[in-house]
N, C-alpha and C positions, 0 to 999 in steps of 0.2 A: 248505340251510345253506351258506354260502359258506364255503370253504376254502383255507386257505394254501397257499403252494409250498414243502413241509416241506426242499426244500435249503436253502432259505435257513434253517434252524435247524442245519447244519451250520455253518455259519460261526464260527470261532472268536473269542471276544472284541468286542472293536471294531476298527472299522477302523483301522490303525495309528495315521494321522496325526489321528483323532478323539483317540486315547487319550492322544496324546501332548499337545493341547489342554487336554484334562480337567487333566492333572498341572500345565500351565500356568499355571491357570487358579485351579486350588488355591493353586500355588504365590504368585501375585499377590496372592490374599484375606487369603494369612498375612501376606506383607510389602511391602503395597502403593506405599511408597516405594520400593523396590528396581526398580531399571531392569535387566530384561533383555534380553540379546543374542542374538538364533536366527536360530542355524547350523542349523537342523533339515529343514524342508520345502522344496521348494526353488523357494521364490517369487521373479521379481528384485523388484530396488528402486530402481532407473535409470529413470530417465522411456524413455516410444518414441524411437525416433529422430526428428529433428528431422522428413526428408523422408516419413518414416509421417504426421507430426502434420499436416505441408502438404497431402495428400492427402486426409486425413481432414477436413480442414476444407472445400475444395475440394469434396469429396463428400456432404457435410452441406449444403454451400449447393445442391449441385445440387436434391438432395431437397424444395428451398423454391421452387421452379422448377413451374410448368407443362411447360415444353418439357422439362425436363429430371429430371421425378419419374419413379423406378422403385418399380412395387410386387414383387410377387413377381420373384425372378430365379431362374433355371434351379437344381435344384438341385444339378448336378454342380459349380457355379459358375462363373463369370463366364471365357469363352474370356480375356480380357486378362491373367485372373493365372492358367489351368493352359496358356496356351500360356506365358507366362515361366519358368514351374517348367519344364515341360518342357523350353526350351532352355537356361536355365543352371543348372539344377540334377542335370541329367540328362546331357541330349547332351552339353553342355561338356565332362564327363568322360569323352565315349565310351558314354554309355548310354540305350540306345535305347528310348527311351520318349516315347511321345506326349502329346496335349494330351489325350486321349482318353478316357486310360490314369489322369489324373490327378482322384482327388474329393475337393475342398475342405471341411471339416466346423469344428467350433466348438472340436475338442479331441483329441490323437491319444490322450490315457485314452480319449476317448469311443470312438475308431475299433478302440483296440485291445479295449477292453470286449464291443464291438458284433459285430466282425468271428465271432466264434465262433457266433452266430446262424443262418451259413447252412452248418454242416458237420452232420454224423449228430451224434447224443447216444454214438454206440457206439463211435465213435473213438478211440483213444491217441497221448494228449498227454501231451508230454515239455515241460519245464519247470525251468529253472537253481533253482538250491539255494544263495545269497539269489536274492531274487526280487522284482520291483516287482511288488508285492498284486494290483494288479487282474489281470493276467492268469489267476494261482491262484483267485479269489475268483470270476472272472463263471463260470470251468467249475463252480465249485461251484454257485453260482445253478444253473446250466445242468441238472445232476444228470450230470456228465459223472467223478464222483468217487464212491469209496466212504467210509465212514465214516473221522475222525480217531482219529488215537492216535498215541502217540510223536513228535509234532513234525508228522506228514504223512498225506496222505489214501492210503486206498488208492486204485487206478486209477490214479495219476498215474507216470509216469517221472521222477523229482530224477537231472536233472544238476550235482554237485554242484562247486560253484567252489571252490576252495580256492588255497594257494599252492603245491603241487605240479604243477596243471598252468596257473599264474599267472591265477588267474579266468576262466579259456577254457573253455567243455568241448568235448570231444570228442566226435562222433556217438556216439549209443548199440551195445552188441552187437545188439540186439533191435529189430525192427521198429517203428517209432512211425509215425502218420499225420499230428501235425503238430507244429509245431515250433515254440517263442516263443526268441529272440536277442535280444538287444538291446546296441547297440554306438554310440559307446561306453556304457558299462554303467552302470546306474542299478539297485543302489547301488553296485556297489564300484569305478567310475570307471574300469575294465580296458577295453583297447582289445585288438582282434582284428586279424590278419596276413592280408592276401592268400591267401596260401596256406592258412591256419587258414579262413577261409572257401570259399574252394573244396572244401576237405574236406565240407562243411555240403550245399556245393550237390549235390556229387555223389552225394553219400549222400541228400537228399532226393531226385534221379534217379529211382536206383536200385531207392527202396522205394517210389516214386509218391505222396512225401510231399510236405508243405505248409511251408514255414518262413515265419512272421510276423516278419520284421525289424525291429524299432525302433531309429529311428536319430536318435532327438528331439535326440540331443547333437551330433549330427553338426559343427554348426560349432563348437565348441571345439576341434576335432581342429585339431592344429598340425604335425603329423610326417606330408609330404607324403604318404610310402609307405603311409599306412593309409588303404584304404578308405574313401569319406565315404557308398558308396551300394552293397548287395548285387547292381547291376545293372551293376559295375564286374566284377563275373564272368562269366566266359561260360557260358552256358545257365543263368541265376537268371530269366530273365522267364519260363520255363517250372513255375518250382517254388518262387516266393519272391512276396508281396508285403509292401508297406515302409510307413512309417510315420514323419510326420514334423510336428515343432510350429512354429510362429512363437512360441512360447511362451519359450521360453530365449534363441533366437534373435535374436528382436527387443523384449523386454521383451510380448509380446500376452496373458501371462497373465488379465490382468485383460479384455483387447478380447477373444477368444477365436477365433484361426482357427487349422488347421493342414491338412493334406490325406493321403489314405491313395492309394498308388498298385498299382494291378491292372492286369497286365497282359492282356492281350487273348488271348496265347498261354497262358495259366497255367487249369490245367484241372481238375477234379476229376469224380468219380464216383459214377453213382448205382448202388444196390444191383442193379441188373441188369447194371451195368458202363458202362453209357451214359455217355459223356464229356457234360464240360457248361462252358461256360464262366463262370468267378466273377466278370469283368469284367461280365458280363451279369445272373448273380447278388445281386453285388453294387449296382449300380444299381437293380433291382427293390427293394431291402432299403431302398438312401439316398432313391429319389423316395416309395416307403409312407410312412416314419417321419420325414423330414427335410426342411424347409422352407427349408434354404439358408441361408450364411453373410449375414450384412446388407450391400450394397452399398457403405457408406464403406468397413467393416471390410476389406474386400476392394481397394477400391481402396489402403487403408495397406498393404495385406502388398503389393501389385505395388508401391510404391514402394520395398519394399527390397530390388529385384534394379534399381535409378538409380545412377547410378554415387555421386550422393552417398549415396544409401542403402545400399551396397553397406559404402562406409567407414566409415558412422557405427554400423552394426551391426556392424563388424570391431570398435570404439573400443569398444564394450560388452563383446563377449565378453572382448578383451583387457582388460581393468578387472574382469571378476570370475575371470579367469584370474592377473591380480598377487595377488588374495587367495588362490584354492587355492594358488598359488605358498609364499607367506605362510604357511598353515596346514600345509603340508606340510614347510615348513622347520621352524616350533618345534615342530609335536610331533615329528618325527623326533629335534629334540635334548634333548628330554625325554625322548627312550629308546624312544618308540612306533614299530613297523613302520608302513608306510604304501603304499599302494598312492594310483593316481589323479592326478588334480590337474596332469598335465604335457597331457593332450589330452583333458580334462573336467573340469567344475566339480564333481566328489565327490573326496573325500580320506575312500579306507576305513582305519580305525586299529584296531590289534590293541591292543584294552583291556586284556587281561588279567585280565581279571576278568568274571562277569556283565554284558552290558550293557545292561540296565535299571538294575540297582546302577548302574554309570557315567555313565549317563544323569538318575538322581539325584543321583549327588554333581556332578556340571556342576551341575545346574539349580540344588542349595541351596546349596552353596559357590562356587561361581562367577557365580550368575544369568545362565548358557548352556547355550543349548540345542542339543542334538544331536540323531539319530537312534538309537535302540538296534537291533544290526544284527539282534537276535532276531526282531524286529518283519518282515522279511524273509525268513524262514526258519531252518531247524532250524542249518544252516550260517553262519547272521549271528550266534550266539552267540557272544559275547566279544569281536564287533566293534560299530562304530561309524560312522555316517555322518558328514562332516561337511561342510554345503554350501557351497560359496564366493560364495551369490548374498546379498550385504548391501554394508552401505557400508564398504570398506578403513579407515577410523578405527573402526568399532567390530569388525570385523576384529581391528585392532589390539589393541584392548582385552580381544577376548575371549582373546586369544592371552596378555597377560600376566596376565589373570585364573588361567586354567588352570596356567600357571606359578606362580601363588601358592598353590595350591591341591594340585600336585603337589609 
């Protein structure tokens, strides 16, 4: 008799951003003339950049070539684009990280999903309180949690964000073995301090823990002095690895690359205490199950570390940074607190009320859509996501919509 993987009947409801489709989708049946606007998930809407789309074509013609078809390519990915990451995404900043060090994959959901695959089942994992889903949801698959109730699983450590200590947490009092970050922060848009991070690293040192850094938003950061990489600390290649998308970056949602980076020094341990290397780990895990980014796809992400590529991906983030801009100015004047939205495209809003209720009333009195911050965790109750990746005119719109409404 073949048999299920009974965690997975842990899982609470649907997946967020399914559930919030279902409601859409409802909502379009009832009043199918009505034109909605979603601020909700956070997909862009800007074409690639110009020198992505040169490249990509470039690459697409090789492929019709004799001399120049590639079928299978490496799976760590193509030396041309993790030796670029490596130099200017890295060392430019001071952080020592090689071409080596760097694995190209189709999605950092995928990497961050995937990565808890090569740790024990018996480990404690600490995890922020809102929280982007998949990290919580792949330990549950995993069986790495106890039963739900009250908002949250047993086994897990909720670091809870909140505005007392400004969406930041603080290392736990208690032992944890590994550690999910994510900066700036998805959802509540909160950015993390040099020194707020150092705290992080040294406290994973200390306890010979693991921190998973996601750092997908990194280029929206505008406020030089904040970290764009946890390898901008000294001793994090020992106790951190990061996590990063072309996705927001460079409009690649829909093309699919991003890369996860392990260091060579970053160690871990088996039950007999045996050191072992997860760069080494890790590879054994990516060439099993991974067949490698597609060779255009790859040569578009190395066009946008070209100097015109460089700008024309500054011109994107900058354009759906005028809309958080924008969203974070009217609802502040409609009375709502706001975090976000100055060095990340999320603007988290204190609803004041249930936020699914909230998330309703946008959807039928406004036709916009939001995130409900419950959807997130026990702590996103009464808050609100709100994305800035759409076109600045219906930006616009939803902004006076909301105004009519409130």
């Amino acid at each position: 008799m073949i048999k299920i993987n009974e965690h997975y009947l842990k899982l609470q409801s649907s997946y967020l951003f399914s559930e919030i489709a279902k409601r859409i989708s409802a909502f379009q049946a009832a009043h199918p003339g009505r034109k909605i606007i979603k601020l909700g998930i956070g997909d862009v809407t800007r074409p690639l950049p110009e020198a992505c789309i040169e490249a990509f074509h470039k690459a697409v013609d090789e492929m019709a070539s004799m001399e120049t078809f590639r079928g299978y390519g490496p799976e760590q990915g193509y030396a041309f684009l993790r030796e670029k990451i490596a130099a200017e995404d890295f060392q430019a900043r001071g952080a020592d990280i090689g071409a080596d060090e760097i694995f190209i994959s189709d999605g950092a959901k995928c990497d961050t999903g995937n990565i808890q695959e090569i740790f024990d089942i018996d480990i404690t994992i600490a995890i922020p309180d809102p929280v982007y889903p998949v990290y919580l949801d792949t330990n549950v698959m995993a069986g790495r949690t106890g039963n739900y109730g009250n908002g949250r699983y047993d086994g897990i450590v909720y670091m809870e964000l909140n505005r007392e200590n400004g969406f930041v947490p603080e290392p736990p009092r208690e032992k944890v073995d590994l550690i999910y970050l994510c900066f700036p922060n998805n959802p509540t848009g909160a950015v993390i301090k040099k020194e707020q991070l150092r705290a992080w690293v040294d406290y994973a040192a200390q306890n010979k823990a693991l921190i998973l850094y996601d750092a997908a938003y990194e280029a929206f950061i505008r406020d030089d002095s904040l970290p764009r990489s946890i390898y901008e600390i000294e001793g994090a290649r020992e106790v951190a690895l990061e996590f990063r998308s072309f996705s927001k970056t460079a409009g690649f949602t829909g093309t699919r690359c991003a890369f996860a980076v392990v260091p060579k020094s970053c160690r871990a341990f088996a039950k007999n205490g045996q050191e072992h290397s997860l760069n080494a780990l890790w590879n054994r895990r990516h060439t099993t199950k991974f067949n490698g980014v597609s060779y255009p796809v790859q040569r578009a992400a190395e066009a946008v570390y070209s100097a015109e590529g460089r700008a024309q991906v500054k011109g994107l983030t900058d354009y759906y940074m005028k809309n958080a801009a924008l969203i974070g100015k009217e609802m502040t004047s409609l009375g709502f607190e706001c975090i976000g939205g100055e060095n990340s495209p999320y603007i988290w809003v204190d609803a004041k009320m249930d936020s699914w209720a909230f998330f309703d009333t946008l959807l039928e009195e406004a036709g916009v859509v939001c995130t409900p911050g419950a959807g997130f965790g026990k702590c996103g109750e009464g808050f609100i996501r709100i994305s800035a990746f759409n076109h600045y005119e219906n930006v616009e719109e939803a902004m006076r919509r909301i105004k009519n409404i409130i």
